[in-house]
C-alpha positions in Angstrom: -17.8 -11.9 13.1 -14.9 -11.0 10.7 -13.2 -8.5 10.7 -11.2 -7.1 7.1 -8.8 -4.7 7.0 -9.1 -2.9 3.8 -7.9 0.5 2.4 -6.7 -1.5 -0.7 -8.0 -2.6 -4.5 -8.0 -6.0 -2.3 -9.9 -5.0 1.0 -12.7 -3.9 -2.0 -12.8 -7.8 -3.4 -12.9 -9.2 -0.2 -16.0 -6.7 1.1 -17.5 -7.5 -2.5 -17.0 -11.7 -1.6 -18.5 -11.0 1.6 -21.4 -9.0 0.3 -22.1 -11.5 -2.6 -22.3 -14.2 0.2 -24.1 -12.3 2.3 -21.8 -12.9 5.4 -21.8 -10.7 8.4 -18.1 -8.0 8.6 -16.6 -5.1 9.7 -14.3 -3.0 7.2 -11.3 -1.4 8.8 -9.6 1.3 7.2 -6.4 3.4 8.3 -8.1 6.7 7.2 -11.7 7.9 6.1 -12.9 6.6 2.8 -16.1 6.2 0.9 -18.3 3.6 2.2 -21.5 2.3 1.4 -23.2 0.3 4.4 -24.9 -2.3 3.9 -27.1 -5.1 5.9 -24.0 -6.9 6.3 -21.2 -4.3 7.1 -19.8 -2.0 9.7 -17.3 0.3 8.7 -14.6 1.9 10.9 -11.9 4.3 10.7 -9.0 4.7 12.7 -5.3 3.7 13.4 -5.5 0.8 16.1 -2.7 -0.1 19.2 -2.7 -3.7 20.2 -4.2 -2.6 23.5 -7.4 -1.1 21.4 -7.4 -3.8 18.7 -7.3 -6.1 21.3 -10.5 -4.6 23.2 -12.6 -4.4 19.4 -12.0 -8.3 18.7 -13.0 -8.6 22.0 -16.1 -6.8 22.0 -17.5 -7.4 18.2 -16.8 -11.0 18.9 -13.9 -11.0 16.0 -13.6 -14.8 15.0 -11.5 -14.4 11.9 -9.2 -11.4 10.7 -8.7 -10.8 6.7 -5.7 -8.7 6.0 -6.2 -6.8 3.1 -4.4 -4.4 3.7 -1.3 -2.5 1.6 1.9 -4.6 2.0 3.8 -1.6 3.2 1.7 -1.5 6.3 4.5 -3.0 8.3 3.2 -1.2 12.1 -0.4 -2.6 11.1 0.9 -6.2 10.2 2.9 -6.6 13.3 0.0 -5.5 15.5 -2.3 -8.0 13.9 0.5 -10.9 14.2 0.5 -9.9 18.3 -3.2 -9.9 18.8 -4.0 -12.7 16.5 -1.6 -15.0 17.9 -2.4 -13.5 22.0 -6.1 -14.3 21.4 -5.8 -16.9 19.1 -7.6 -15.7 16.6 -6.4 -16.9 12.6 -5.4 -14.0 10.6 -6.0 -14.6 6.8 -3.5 -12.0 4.4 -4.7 -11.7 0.9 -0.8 -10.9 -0.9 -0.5 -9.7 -4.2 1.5 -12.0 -6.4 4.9 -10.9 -6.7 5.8 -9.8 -10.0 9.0 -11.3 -12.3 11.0 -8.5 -13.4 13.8 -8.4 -15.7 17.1 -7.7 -14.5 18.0 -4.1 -16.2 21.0 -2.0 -15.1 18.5 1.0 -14.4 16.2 -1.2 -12.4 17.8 -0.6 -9.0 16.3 -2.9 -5.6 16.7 -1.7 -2.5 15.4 -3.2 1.0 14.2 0.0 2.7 14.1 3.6 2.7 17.2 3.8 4.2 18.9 2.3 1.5 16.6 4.1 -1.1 18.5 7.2 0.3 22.1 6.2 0.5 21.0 6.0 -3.6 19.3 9.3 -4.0 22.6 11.3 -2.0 25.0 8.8 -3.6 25.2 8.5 -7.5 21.9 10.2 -7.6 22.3 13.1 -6.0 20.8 16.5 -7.5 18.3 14.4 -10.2 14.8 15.7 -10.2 13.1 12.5 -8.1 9.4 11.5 -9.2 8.2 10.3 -6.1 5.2 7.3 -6.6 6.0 6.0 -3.2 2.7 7.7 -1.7 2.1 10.5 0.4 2.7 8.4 4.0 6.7 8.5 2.6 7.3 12.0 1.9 8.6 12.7 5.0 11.2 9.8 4.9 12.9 11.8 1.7 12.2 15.3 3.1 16.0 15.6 3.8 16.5 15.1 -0.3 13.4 17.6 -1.5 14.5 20.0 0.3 17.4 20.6 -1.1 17.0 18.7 -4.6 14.4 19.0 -7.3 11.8 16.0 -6.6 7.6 15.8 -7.3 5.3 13.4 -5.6 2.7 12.3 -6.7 -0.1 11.5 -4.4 -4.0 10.1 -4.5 -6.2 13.5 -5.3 -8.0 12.9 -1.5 -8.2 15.9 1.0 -6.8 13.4 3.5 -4.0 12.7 1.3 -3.2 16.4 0.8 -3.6 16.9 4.6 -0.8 14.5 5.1 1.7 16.1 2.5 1.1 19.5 4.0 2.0 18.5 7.1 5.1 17.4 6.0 5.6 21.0 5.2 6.3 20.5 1.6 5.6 23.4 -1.0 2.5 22.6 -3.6 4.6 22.7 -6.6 6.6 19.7 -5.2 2.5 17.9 -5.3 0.8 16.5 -8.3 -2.2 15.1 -7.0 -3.7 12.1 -9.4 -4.4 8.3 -9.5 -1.7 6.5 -10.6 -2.4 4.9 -13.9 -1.6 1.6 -16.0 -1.9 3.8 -18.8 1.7 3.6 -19.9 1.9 6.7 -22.3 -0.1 8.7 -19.4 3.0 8.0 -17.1 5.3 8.5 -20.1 3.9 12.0 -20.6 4.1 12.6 -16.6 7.8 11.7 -16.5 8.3 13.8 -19.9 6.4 16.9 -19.0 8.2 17.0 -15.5 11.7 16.3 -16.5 12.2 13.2 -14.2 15.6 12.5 -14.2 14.9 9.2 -11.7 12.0 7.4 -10.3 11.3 5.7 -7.1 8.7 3.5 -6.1 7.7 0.1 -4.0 6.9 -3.2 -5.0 3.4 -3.0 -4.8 2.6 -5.3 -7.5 -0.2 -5.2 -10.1 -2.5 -3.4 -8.2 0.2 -0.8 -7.8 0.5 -0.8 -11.6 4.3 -1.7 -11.1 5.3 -2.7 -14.6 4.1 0.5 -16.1 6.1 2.2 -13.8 9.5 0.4 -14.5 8.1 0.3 -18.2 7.7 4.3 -18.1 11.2 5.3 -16.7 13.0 2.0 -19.1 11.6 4.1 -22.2 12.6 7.2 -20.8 15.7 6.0 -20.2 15.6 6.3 -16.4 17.0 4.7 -13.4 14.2 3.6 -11.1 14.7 2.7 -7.6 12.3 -0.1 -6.2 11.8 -0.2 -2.6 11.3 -4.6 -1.8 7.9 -5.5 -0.1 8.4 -5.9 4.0 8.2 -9.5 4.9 4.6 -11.2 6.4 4.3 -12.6 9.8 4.8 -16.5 9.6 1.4 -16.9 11.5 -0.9 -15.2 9.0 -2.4 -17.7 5.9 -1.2 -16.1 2.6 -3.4 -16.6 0.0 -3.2 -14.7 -3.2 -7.0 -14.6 -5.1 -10.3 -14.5 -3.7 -11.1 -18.5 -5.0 -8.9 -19.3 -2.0 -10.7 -17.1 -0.1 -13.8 -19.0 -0.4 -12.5 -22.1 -0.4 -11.1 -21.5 3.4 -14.4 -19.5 4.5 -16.2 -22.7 2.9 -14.3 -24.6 5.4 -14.5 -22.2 8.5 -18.2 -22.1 7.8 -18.7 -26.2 7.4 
C-alpha cells in the first residue's frame, strides 16, 4: 500500500497518476478537504505524531510514502524522515522546482520568520503588510498586526477562517480568496488595499510566486520572501510526475 501525503496542487497529480494507473492508496491530508473516493483510495484527515504514524504504516501495510505535501511543512517532514527511516520504509518527496529570480533591491530573502520580523520592526516598521504567507502564519506576525496596519489573505475555506479566528485577529485584517497568477488581479489587490510591503514564502510555481514579486516590483514594493525549509537527506526528490512513474515502474517490476 502507499500511502500520499497531499493537501497540495501536487498531492492532487499524484492521486490523479495513481487513479489513472489504477493502483491501490491512501490520501493523507493535514485538515478536511474535498474528496472523491474511489475503488482505489482511502482518504484520511488528521495531524499525525510519529507514535500514531508509526502504528497507520503499520496496520495499512504502508510499503512506500509519497510526500506531496507543502514545503513549509517542516513538523510533518521531520516526522516522515523518523518513521521512514525507523521502519525502513522509502519516502518519495515530489519538490517543486525552485524558481530563478532576479536579484532586485526590493526583493528581500530571509531564512525564517524570525528574520522576516527583525524586517517588519526594523526598516519596515509601521507599513501596511499584505500577508500571502497563509493562514497557519498569522500567529507568527501577530506581535506586528497588532499594532501595525497588515491584511492576510487566506484560502476562502471555513477551516481556514477557523484558524485565523483563533488567532484572535479582527475580520477587516482577513481577505479571504485564492491566490491568483492573474498578475493585474494581484496588482489591483495591492492597489485597492494600499500595501505598502509584501511578504510571502518560496512556494514556487504552484504558489504563483513570480506574480507575487511581479505585483509588488510594479507597485514599487519591497517584498519579503521567506526561503523553503530544507528536505531530509533520506527522502528521493523528484520534481514531475514522469519520475514518478518511472520509480513506481521500478518498485512495481
Amino acid at each position: 500500500m502507499v500511502l500520499i501525503f497531499g493537501g497540495t496542487t501536487e498531492g492532487k497529480k499524484v492521486v490523479h497518476f495513481f487513479e489513472r494507473k489504477k493502483i491501490p492508496y491512501i490520501y493523507s491530508t493535514k485538515t478536511k478537504v474535498a474528496f472523491d473516493n474511489t475503488p482505489f483510495s482511502t482518504y484520511r484527515y488528521g495531524v499525525l505524531n510519529a507514535k500514531l504514524l508509526s502504528a497507520f504504516i503499520l496496520k495499512n501495510k504502508v510499503t512506500t510514502i509519497i510526500n506531496a505535501s507543502h514545503p513549509f511543512a517542516k513538523e510533518l517532514h521531520a516526522t516522515i524522515d523518523k518513521v521512514g527511516i525507523h521502519l525502513g520504509i522509502p519516502v518519495i518527496r515530489l519538490a517543486r522546482k525552485k524558481l530563478l529570480i532576479p536579484t532586485h533591491p526590493f526583493v528581500h530573502f530571509v531564512k525564517s520568520y524570525d528574520q522576516a520580523k527583525a524586517l517588519l520592526f526594523g526598516p519596515f516598521l509601521g507599513k501596511k503588510l499584505l500577508g500571502l504567507t497563509g493562514v497557519q502564519t498569522i500567529h507568527i506576525f501577530k506581535e506586528y498586526w497588532k499594532d501595525n496596519p497588515a491584511i492576510f489573505r487566506i484560502l476562502p475555506r471555513e477551516t481556514s477562517i477557523v484558524i485565523a479566528k483563533e488567532t484572535g485577529i479582527p475580520k477587516t485584517k482577513l481577505i479571504c480568496a485564492m491566490p491568483s497568477n492573474n498578475l493585474e488581479q494581484e496588482i489591483a489587490v495591492i492597489k485597492e488595499h494600499k500595501i505598502d510591503i509584501v511578504i510571502t514564502k518560496e512556494s514556487g510555481n504552484s504558489g504563483f510566486l513570480m506574480t507575487k514579486i511581479d505585483a509588488a516590483l510594479q507597485c514599487n514594493l519591497p517584498i519579503i520572501i521567506v526561503r523553503e525549509p530544507s528536505i531530509p537527506s533520506s527522502f528521493t526528490t523528484i520534481y514531475s510526475i514522469e519520475e514518478l512513474e518511472v520509480l513506481m515502474a521500478k518498485a512495481w517490476v
